[in-house]
N, C-alpha and C positions, 0 to 999 in steps of 0.2 A: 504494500500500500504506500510505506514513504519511496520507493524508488517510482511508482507510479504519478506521484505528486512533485516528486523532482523532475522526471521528465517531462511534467506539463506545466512546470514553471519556467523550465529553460526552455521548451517549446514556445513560449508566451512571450517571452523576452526575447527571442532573436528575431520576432515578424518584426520590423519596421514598420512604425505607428508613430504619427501624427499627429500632437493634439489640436495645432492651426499650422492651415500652409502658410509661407514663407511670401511675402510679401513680394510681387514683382517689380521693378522700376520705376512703370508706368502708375503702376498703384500711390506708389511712395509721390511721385509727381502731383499726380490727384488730389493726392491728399495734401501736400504741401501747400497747393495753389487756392483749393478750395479753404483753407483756414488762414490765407493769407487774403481773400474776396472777402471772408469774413469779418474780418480785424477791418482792412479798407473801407467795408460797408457801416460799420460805428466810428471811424475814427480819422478818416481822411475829413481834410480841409474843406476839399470842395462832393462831397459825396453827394449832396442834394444834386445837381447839375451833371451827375452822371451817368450814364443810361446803363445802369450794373446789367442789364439781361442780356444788352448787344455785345458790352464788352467781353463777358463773360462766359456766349455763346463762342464768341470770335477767339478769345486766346485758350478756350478745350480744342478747337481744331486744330490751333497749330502746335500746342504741344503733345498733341497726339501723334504727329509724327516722326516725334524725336524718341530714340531706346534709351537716351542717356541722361543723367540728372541736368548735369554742364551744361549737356546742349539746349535743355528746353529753356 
């Protein structure tokens, strides 16, 4: 019975398991941009006079075509 329950704990422990996938670049970008529209939308000078839905439509498309932090 204990060599039974050894072998299904080290069965158990070498499946490779995931508790959250790993973040991809573009994720990381996303995220960076979106809580920086955020911050801009309470705290920019002129945020009244800016049309946050165009800007913000416009600068997800172009950094959606960059893979790399730098670049976007």
């Amino acid at each position: 019975m204990k060599l039974f329950f050894g072998i299904l704990i080290i069965l158990g422990l070498s499946f490779k398991t995931n508790a959250q996938t790993k973040l991809s670049t573009k994720d990381s970008i996303n995220i960076f941009f979106d809580s920086l529209f955020s911050i801009l939308k309470t705290d920019y000078l002129y945020k009244d006079i800016v049309n946050w839905t165009a800007l913000e439509s416009e600068i997800k498309v172009k950094i959606n075509q960059y893979d790399d932090f730098k670049q976007a």
